[in-house]
TIRO-2110 file (N, C-alpha, C; in Angstrom, 1 decimal):
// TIRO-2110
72.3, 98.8, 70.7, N, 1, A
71.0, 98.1, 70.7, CA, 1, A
71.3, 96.7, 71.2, C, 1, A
70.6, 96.1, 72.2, N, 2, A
70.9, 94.9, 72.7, CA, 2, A
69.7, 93.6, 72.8, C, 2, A
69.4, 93.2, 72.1, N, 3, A
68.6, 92.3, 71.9, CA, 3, A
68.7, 91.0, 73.0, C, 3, A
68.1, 90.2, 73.9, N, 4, A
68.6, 89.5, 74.2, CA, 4, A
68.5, 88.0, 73.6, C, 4, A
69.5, 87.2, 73.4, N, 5, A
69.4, 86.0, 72.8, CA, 5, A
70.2, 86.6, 71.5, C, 5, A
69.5, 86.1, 70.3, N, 6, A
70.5, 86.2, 69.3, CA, 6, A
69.3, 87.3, 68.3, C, 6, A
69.8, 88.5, 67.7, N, 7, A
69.7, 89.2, 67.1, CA, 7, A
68.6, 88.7, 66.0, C, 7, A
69.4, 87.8, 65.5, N, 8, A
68.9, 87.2, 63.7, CA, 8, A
67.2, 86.7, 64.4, C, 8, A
67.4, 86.2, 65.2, N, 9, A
66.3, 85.6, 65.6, CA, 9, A
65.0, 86.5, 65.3, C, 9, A
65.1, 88.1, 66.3, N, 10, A
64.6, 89.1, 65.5, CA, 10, A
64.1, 89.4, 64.6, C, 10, A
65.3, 89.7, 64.0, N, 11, A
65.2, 89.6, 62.4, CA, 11, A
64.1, 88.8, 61.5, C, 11, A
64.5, 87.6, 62.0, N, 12, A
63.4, 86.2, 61.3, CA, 12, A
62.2, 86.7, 61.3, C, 12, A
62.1, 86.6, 63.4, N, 13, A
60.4, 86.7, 63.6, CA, 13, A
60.1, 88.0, 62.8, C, 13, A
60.5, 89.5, 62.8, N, 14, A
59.5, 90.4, 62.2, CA, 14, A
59.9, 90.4, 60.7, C, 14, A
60.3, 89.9, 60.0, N, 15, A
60.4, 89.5, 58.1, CA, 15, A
59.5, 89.2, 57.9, C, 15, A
58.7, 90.3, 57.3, N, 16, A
57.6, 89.9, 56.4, CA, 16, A
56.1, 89.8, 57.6, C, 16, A
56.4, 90.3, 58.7, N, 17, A
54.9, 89.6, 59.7, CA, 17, A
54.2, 90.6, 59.4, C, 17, A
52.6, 89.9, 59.1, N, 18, A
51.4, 91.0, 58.9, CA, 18, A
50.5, 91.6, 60.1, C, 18, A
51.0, 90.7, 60.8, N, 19, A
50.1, 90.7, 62.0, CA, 19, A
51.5, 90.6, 63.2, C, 19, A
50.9, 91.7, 65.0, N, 20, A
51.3, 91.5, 65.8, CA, 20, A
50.5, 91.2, 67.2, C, 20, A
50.9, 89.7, 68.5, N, 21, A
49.8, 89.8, 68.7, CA, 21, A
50.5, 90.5, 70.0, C, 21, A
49.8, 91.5, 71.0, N, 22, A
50.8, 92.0, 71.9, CA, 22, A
49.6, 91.7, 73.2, C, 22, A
50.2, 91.1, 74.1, N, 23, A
49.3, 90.6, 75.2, CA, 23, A
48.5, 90.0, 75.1, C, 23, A
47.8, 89.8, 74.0, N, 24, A
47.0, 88.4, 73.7, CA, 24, A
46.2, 89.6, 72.9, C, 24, A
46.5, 90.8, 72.5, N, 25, A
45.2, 91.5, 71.4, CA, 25, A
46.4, 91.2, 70.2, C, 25, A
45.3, 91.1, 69.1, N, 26, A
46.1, 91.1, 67.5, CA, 26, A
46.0, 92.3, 67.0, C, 26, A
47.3, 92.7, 66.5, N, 27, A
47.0, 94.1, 65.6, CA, 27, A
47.4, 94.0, 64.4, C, 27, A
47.1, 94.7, 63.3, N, 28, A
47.9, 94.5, 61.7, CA, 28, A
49.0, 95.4, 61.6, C, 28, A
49.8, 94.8, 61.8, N, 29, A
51.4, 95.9, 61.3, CA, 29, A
51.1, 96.8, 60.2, C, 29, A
51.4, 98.3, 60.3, N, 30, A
51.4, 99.1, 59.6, CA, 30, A
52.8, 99.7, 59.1, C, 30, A
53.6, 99.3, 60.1, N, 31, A
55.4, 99.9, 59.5, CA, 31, A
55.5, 99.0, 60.8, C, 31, A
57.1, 98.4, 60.1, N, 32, A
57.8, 97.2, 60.8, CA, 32, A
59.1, 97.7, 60.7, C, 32, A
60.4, 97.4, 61.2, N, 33, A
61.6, 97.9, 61.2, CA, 33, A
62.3, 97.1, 62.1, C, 33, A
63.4, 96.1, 61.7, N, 34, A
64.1, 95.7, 62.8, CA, 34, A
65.0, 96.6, 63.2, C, 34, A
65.3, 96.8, 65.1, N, 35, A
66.0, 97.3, 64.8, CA, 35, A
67.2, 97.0, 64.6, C, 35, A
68.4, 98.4, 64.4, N, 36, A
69.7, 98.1, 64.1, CA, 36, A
70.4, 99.6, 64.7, C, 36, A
72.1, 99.4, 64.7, N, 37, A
72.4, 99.9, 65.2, CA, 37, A
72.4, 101.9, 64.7, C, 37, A
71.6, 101.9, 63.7, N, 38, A
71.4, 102.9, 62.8, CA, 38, A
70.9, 104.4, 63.5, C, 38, A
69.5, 103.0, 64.7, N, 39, A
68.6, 103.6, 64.9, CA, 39, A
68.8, 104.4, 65.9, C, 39, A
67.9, 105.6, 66.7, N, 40, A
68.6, 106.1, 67.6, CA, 40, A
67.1, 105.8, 68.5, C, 40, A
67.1, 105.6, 69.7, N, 41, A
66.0, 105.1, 71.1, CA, 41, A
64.9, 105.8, 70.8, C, 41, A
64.4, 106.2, 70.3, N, 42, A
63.2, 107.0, 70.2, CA, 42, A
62.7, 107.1, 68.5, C, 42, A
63.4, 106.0, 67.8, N, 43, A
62.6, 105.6, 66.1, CA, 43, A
61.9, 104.7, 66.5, C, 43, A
60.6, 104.5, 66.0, N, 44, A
59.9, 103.8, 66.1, CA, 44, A
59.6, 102.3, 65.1, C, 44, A
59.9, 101.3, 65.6, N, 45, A
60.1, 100.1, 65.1, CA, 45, A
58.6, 99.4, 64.5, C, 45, A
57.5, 99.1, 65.7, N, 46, A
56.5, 98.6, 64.9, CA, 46, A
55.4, 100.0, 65.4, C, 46, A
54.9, 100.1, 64.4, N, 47, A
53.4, 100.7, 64.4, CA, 47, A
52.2, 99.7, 63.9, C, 47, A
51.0, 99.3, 64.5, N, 48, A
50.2, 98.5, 64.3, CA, 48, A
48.5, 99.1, 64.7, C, 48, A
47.7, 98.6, 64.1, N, 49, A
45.9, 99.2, 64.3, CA, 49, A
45.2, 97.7, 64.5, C, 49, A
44.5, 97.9, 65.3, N, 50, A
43.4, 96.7, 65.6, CA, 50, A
42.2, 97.9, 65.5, C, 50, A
41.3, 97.8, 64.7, N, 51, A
40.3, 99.0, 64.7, CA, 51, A
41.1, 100.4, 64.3, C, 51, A
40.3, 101.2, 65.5, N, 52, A
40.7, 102.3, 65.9, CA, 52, A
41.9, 102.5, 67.1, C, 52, A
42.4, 101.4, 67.5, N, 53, A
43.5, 101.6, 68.1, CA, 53, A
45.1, 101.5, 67.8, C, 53, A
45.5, 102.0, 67.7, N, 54, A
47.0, 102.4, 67.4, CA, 54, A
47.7, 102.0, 68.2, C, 54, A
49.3, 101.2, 68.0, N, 55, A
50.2, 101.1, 69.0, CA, 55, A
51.7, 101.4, 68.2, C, 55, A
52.6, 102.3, 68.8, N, 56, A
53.7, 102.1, 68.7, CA, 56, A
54.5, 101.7, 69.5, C, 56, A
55.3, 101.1, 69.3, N, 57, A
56.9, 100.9, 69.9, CA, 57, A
57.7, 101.0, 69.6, C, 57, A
58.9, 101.7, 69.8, N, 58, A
60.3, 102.2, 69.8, CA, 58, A
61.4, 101.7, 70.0, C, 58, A
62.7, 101.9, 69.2, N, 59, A
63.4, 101.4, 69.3, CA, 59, A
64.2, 100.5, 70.8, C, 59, A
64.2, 101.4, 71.5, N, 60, A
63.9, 102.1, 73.1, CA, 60, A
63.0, 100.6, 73.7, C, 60, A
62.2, 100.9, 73.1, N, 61, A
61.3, 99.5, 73.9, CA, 61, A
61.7, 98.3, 73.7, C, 61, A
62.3, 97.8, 72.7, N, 62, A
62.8, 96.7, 72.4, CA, 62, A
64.3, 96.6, 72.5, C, 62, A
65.2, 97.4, 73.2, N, 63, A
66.3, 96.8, 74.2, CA, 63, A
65.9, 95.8, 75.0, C, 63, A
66.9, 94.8, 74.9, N, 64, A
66.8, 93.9, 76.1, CA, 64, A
66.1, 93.4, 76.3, C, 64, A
64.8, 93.1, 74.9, N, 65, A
64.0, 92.3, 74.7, CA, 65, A
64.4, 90.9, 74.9, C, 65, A
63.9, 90.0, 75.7, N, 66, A
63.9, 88.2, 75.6, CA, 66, A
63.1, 87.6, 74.5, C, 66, A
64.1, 87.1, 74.1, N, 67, A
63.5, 85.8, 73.2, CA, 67, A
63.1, 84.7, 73.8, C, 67, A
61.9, 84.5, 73.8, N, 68, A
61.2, 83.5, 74.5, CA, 68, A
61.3, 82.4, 73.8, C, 68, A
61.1, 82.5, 72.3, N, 69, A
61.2, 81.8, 71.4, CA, 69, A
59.6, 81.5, 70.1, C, 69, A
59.7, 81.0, 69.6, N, 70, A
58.6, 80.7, 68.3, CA, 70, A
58.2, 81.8, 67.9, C, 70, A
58.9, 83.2, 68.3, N, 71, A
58.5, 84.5, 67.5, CA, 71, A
58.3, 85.4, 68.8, C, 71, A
58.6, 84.7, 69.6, N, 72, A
57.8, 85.2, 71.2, CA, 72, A
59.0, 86.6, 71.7, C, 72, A
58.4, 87.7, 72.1, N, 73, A
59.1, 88.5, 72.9, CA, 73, A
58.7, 89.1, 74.3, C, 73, A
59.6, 89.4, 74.9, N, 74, A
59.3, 90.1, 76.1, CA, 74, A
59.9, 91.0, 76.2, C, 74, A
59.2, 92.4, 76.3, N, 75, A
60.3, 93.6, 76.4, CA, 75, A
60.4, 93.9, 77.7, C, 75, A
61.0, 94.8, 78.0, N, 76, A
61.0, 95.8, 79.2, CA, 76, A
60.5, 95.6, 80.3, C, 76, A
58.9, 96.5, 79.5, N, 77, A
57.8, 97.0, 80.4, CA, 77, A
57.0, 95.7, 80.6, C, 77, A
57.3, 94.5, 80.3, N, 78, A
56.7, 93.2, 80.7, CA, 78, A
55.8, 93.0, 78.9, C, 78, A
55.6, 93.3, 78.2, N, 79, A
55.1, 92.8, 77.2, CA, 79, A
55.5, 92.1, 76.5, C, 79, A
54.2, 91.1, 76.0, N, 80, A
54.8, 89.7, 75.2, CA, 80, A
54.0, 90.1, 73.9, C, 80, A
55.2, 90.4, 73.3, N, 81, A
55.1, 90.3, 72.0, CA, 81, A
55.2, 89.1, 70.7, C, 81, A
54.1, 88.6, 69.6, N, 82, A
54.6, 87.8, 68.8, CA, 82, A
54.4, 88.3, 67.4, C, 82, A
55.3, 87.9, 66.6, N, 83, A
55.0, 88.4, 65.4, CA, 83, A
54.6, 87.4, 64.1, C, 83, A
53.3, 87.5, 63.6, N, 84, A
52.9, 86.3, 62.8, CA, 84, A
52.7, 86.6, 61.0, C, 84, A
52.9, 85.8, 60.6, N, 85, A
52.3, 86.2, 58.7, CA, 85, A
51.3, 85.2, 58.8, C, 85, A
50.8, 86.0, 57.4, N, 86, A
49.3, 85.5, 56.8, CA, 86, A
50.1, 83.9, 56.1, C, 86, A
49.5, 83.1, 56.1, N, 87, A
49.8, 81.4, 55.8, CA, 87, A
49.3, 81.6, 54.4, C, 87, A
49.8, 81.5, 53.8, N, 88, A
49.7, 81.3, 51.9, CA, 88, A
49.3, 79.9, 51.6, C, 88, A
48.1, 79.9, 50.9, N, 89, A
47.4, 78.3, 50.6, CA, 89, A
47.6, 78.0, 49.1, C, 89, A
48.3, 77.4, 48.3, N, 90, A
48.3, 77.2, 47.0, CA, 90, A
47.7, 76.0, 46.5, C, 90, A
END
């Protein structure tokens, strides 16, 4: 598994994110998973619903993802992915 930039970075952005926005649509993460070297190219990392639409992505897809940076990715197939949490007001 090859992430590009630094791994942890990963790690950070999807800990705990409720929300993904992928191309500029927002979806609500439904199963999140970073991956690791466990996984095999075809486990599926985030699953997410905006309505009635569903998206997965795969381990697979996020090879050689760019860190763009502030949570920002770029996989592959050209998608920019960000991963956001809900802001807690006390």
């Amino acid at each position: 598994m090859a992430i590009g930039g630094n791994p942890a970075n990963l790690d950070r952005a999807m800990h705990g994110a409720d929300y993904v926005l992928v191309d500029g649509v927002m979806f609500e993460t439904e199963y999140l998973r970073v991956p690791d070297t466990d996984m095999v190219p075809d486990d599926i990392v985030l699953e997410a619903r905006n309505g009635s639409t569903e998206i997965a992505f795969t381990r697979e897809e996020f090879d050689g993802a760019e860190d763009i940076g502030e949570g920002v990715y770029r996989l592959q197939s050209g998608a920019l992915i960000r991963f956001l949490s809900t802001a807690t007001v006390h």
